[in-house]
VOGU-3710 file (C-alpha; in Angstrom, 3 decimals, decimal comma):
1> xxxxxxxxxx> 184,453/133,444/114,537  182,012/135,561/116,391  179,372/137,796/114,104  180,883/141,055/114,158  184,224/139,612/113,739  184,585/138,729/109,785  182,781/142,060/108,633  185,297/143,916/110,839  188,426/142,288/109,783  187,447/142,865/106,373
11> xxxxxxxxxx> 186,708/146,434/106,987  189,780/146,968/108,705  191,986/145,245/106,299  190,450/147,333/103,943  191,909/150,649/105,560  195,268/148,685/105,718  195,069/147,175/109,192  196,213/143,418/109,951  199,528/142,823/107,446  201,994/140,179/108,676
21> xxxxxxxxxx> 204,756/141,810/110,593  206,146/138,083/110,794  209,481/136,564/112,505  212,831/137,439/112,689  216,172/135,528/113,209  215,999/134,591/117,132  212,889/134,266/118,593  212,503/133,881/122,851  208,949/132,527/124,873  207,495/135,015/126,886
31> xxxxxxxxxx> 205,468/133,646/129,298  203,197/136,486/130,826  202,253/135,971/134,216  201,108/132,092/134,340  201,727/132,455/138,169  199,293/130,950/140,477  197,237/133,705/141,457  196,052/133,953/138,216  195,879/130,059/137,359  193,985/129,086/140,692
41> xxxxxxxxxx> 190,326/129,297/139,795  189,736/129,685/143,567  192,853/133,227/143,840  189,930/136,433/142,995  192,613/136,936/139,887  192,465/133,340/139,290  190,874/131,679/135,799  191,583/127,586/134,517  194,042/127,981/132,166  194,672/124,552/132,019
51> xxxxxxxxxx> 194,674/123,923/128,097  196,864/127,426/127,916  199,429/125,981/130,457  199,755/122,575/128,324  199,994/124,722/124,831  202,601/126,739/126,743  204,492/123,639/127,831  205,060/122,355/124,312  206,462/125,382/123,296  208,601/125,230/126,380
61> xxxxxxxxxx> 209,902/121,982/125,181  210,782/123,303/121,743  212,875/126,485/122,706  214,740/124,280/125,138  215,347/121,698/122,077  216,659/124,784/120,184  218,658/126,321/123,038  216,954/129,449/123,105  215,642/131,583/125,646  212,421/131,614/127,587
71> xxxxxxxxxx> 211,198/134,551/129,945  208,783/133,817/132,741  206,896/137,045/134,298  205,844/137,399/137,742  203,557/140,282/140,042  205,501/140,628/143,275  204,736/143,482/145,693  206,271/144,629/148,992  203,969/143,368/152,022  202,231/146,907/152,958
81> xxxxxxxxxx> 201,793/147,679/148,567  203,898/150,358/148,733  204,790/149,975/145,193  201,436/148,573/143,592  200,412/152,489/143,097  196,624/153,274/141,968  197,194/149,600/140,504  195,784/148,489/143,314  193,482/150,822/144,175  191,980/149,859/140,432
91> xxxxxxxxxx> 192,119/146,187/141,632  192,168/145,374/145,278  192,770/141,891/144,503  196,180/142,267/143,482  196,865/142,741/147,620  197,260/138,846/147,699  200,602/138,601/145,042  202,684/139,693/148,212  206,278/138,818/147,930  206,843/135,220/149,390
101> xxxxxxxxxx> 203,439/134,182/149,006  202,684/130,981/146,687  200,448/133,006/144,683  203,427/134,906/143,152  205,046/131,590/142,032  205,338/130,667/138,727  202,375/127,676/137,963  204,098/124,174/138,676  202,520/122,723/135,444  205,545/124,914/133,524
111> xxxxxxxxxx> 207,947/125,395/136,075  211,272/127,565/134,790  214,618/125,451/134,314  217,736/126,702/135,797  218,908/129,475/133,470  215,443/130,645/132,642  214,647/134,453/133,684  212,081/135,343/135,431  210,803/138,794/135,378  209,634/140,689/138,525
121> xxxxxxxxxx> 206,777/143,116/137,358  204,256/145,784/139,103  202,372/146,553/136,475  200,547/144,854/132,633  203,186/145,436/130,930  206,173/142,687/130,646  208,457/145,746/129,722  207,592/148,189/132,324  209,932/149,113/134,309  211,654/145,726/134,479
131> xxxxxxxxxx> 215,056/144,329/133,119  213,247/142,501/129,762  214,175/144,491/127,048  217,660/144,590/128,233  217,858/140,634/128,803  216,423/140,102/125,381  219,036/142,855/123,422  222,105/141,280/125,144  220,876/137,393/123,839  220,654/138,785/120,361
141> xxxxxxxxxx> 216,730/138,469/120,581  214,487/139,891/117,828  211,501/138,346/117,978  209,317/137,464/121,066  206,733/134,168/121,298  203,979/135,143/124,032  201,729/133,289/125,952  200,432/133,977/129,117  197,389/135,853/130,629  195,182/137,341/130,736
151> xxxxxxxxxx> 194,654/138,545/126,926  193,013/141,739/127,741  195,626/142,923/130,551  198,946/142,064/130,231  199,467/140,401/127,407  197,845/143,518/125,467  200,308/145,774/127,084  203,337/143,171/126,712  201,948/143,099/122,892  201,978/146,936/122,285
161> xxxxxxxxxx> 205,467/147,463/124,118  207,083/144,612/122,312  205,934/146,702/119,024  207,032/150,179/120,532  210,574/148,248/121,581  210,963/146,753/118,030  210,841/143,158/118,662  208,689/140,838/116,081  205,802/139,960/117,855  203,841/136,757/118,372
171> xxxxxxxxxx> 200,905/136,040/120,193  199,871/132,107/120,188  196,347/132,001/120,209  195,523/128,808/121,811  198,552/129,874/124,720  196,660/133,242/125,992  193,476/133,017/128,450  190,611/135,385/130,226  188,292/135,662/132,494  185,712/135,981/129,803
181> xxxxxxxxxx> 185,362/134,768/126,098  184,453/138,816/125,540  187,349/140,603/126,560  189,927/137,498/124,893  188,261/137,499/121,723  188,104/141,207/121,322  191,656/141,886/122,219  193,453/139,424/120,194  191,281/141,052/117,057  192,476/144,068/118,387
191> xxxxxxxxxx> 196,233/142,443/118,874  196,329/141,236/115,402  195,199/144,056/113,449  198,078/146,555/115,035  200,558/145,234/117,240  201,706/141,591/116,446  200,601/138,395/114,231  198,165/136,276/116,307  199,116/132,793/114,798  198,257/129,090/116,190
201> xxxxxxxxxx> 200,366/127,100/118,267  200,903/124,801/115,026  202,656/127,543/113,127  205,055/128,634/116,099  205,825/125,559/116,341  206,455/124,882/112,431  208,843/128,300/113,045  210,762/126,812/115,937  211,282/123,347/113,925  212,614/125,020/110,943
211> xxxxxxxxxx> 215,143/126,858/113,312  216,166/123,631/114,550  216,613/121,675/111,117  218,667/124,581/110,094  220,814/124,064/112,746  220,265/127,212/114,362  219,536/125,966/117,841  223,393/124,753/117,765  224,724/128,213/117,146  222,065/129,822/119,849
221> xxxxxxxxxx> 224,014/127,810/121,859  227,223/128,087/121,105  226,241/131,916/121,353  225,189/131,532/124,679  228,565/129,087/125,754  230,774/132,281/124,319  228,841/135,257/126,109  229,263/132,537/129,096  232,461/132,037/128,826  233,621/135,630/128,274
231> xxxxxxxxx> 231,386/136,877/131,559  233,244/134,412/133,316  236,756/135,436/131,906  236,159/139,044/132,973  234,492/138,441/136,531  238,016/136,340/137,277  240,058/138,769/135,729  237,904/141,845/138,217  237,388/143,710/135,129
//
């Protein structure tokens, strides 16, 4: 725990910052923008995530045990930026997540399984302007899981409009990454005292098991096989 951090949390829980908003019924994995311009160390966005990808990839395996969703984001632009906006006159880098470049893919190390969405996105925020909160509301989704990068860009603003859209929200600490210790450090502090429960990949994981045992990953699928099922019944029908 760096210096200023244990006087500050104490201050702040003092003024009634920090509670536990916890977890709800049916959690999905967020994964924010583990793409490969940002998990190349050579990409001018890039960082080694490489313990983040592998904490990531064990909660992969757990919501696909349990049947339940996962969410991959993704920066795309058009090839002359058109719709990057003063985004990318903030960060010039951006220019190389071009649509149909590799850097746009999603990293190889957690590659998405047919069925798992992926998010296109312009901007930090998962929510912005993309299709997520509507994917999540129509899977019965209450809670979100995030991991992802980097901590003080889009995973902040994923945090604070997974609040703002109601969802429990659940940063795993050892699954988020930065350019710098700094900026990481600060905004999970920052996370955890207003917008979500920063918690270690051993308690998410303790979460998703109990799910499981319960038997809960049976009916998340046999949720999924009906809403399915009935799609499929009224795109044959033409309704």
């Amino acid at each position: 725990m760096a210096d200023w951090e244990q006087s500050t949390r104490a201050d702040y829980e003092s003024k009634g910052f920090g509670n536990r908003s916890g977890y709800g019924a049916k959690p999905a994995l967020l994964v924010v923008d583990f793409i490969v311009g940002f998990t190349d160390p050579t990409s001018p966005l890039g960082g080694d995530f490489s313990k983040e990808l592998e904490v990531t990839a064990d909660l992969q395996a757990a919501f696909r045990k349990a049947g339940l969703p996962i969410v991959y984001t993704v920066i795309e632009y058009e090839q002359d930026m058109s719709d990057a906006g003063l985004f990318a006159k903030k960060v010039p880098s951006l220019g190389v997540l071009r649509k149909g470049s590799g850097m746009c893919g999603v990293d190889a190390r957690i590659a998405p399984q047919s069925g798992e969405h992926i998010v296109s996105k312009k901007y930090a925020s998962s929510f912005f302007g993309t299709d997520l909160d509507h994917y999540l509301r129509s899977r019965g989704v209450d809670t979100i899981i995030m991991t992802g990068c980097t901590t003080s860009g889009c995973i902040r603003a994923s945090a604070i409009d997974s609040l703002q859209n109601g969802y429990h929200t659940v940063v795993v600490r050892e699954g988020v990454g930065d350019r710098a210790q700094g900026p990481h450090e600060a905004n999970l502090f920052d996370i955890d005292a207003k917008y979500g429960d920063v918690v270690p990949v051993s308690e998410a994981l303790d979460y998703l098991r109990a799910l499981i045992t319960s038997g809960f990953g049976d009916q998340a699928r046999d949720d999924f096989d009906n809403w399915w099922n009935q799609g499929r019944g009224a795109r044959a029908s033409g309704s």
